[in-house]
C-alpha positions, 0 to 999 in steps of 0.5 A, spaced: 374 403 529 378 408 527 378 415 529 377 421 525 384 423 524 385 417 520 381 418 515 384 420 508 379 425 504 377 420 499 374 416 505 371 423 508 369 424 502 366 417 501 362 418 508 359 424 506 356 421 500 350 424 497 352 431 500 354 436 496 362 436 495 364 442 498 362 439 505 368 434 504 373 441 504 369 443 510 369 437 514 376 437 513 378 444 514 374 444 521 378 438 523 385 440 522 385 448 521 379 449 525 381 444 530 374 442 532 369 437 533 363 436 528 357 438 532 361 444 533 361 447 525 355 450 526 357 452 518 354 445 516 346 443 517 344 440 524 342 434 522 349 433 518 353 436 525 349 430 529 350 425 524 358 425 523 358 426 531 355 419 532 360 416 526 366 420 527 367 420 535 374 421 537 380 416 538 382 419 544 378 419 551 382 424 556 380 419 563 386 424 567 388 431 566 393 435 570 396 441 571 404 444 574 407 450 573 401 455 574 397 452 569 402 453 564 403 445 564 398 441 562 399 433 562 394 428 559 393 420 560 389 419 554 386 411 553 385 408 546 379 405 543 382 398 546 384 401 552 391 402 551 393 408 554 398 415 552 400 421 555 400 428 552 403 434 555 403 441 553 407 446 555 406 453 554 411 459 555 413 467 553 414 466 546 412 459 544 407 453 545 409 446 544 405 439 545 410 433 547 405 428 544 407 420 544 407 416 538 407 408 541 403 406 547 409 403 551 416 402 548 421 398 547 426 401 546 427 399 555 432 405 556 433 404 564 432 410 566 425 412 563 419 411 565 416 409 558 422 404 557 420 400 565 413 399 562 415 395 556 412 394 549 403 395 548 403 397 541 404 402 535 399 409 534 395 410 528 398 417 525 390 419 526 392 418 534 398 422 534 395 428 530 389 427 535 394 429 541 396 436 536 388 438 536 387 437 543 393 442 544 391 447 540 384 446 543 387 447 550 391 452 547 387 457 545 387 463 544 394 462 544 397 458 537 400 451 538 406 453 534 411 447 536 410 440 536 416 435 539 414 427 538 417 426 545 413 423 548 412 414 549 414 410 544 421 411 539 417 415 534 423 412 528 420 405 530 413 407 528 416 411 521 410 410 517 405 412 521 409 418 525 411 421 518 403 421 515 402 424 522 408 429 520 404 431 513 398 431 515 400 436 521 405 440 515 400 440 510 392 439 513 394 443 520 399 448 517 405 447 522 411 449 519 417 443 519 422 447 521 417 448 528 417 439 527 422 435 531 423 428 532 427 424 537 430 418 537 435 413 541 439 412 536 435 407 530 439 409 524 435 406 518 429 411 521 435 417 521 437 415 514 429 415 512 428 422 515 433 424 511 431 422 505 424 425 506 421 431 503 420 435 509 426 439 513 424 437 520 428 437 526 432 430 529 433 430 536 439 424 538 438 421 545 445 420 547 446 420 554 453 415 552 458 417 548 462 411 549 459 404 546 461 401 553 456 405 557 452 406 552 450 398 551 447 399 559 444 405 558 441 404 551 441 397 549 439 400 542 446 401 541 448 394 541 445 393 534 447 400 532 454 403 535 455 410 536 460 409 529 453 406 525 449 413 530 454 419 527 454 416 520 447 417 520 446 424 524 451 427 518 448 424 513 442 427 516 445 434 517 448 433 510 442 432 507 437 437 510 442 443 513 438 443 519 442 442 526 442 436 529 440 435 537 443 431 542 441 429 549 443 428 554 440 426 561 446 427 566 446 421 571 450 423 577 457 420 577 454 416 571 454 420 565 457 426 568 465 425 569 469 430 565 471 424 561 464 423 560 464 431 558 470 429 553 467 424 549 460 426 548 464 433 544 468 428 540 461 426 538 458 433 537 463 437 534 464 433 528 456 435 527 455 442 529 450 439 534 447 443 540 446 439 545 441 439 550 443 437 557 437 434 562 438 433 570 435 426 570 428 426 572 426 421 578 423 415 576 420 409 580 425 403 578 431 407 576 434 409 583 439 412 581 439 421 582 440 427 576 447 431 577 446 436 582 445 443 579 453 445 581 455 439 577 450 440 571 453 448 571 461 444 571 458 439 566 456 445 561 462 449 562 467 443 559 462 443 553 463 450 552 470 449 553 471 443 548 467 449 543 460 444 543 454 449 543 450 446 550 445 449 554 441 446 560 434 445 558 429 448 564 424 442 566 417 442 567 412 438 570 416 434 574 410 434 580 406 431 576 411 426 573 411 430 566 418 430 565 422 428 560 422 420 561 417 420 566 411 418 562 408 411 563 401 412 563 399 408 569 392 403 569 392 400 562 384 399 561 382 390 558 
């Protein structure tokens, strides 16, 4: 059964029929704007209230939450109505609250150092199930705003372009978030780069390069043996040519992997032409990946040759690694059949 976020407004529309036509633009508005569920729109009759409960129960059924960081860091393990499983994490701080909501259940993409990549392919999300997980943040968020959204959670969300771009629209158009507060990350799937570039809406690329050279590159994404980094840079300027938004890029350090001044040298060759900011990740654990993040001293080092090449990086503040929220610590454990 599909959820209420998979409905278009004609569907809505058809469901109400026999109401009188404005419910339809109230019922719309109480799920997006309002960010509620239909028993909690006190401004439609009872009866009514009742009846779409029953007929529009939510795609997402929270069975675990916890929490890290005081409470300001707040991870979920969503299941699915046939039992696949999605982690949601929400964090909060000074100036801002984002929502870091996963687009596939699984991936396949199988990066060996993250998580989500080790638990291999279940299946893609509906754009209904993405922008599920935006709601249960705004609703947790309160009366905070939820002002961004990263989709970085499980999956490749440019492996899944079509449903992740109407979760896209319908959070832009329906939800009122702006594009500009919209980022999207890939491992590198150029035909999804080249798509976003092309698309209506000036949303935010985030790379995850973790290699600059297509040797180690090949090991630790295998994504690049199909799209090289020559293929991976020409789509990145083509987006950045096209939107005027600057470019991201990832980096996991991986102690005395990815960390090498040699390492440092290369991925500015890659950045610079682009005018990208690069985002630098000391590796987050994970169960079958043994091998250790850099050492702060060895990020600080890293960082600094960056600067000294004339690449803008900074060293992102992880959180949520207690409840292995992190970045690439998403798995979501005991799928239900």
């Amino acid at each position: 059964m599909p959820g209420p976020y998979d409905l278009s407004p004609e569907a809505l529309g058809e469901l109400l029929a026999g109401e009188p036509r404005y419910r339809t633009t109230q019922v719309w508005e109480g799920l997006h704007r309002r960010a509620l569920r239909p028993a909690e729109m006190t401004d439609l009759p009872r009866a009514l209230r009742d009846r779409l409960e029953s007929t529009l129960p939510p795609a997402l059924s929270a069975v675990a939450r916890r929490e890290a960081d005081a409470g300001e860091t707040v991870k979920w393990l969503f299941e699915l109505n046939d039992g696949a499983r999605v982690e949601t994490v929400l964090m909060a701080y000074a100036d801002r609250v984002t929502v870091c909501v996963s687009t596939q259940a699984g991936c396949a993409m199988a990066c060996q150092f993250c998580a989500t990549g080790q638990s291999g392919f279940q299946r893609q999300m509906s754009s209904g199930e993405i922008v599920e997980q935006v709601i249960a943040a705004v609703r947790q968020a309160s009366p905070r705003r939820l002002s961004n959204v990263v989709f970085m959670g499980m999956g490749e969300p440019l492996a899944n372009f079509d449903s992740v771009w109407a979760a896209v629209t319908r959070l832009h158009a329906d939800v009122g978030l702006s594009a500009r507060h919209l980022t999207l990350s890939t491992v590198g799937m150029v035909p999804g780069i080249r798509r976003l570039a092309a698309a209506p809406l000036p949303v935010n690329l985030a790379v995850s390069l973790h290699a600059a050279n297509d040797a180690l590159r090949d090991e630790l994404v295998p994504i690049n043996r199909r799209y090289p980094l020559a293929d991976l840079a020409a789509a990145c300027a083509e987006y950045v040519a096209a939107t005027r938004r600057r470019l991201s890029i990832e980096w996991a350090l991986i102690d005395s992997v990815n960390d090498r001044p040699s390492d440092a040298a290369e991925l500015a060759t890659f950045a610079r032409p682009l005018g990208a900011h690069v985002n630098l990740i000391p590796l987050n654990p994970t169960p079958r990946y043994p091998v250790r993040g850099t050492p702060p001293g060895g990020v600080r080092a890293f960082r600094d040759r960056l600067v000294d090449f004339g690449v803008n990086a900074t060293v992102r503040a992880t959180r949520g690694v207690e409840i292995d929220a992190a970045c690439g610590q998403l798995a979501a454990p005991g799928r239900v059949r």
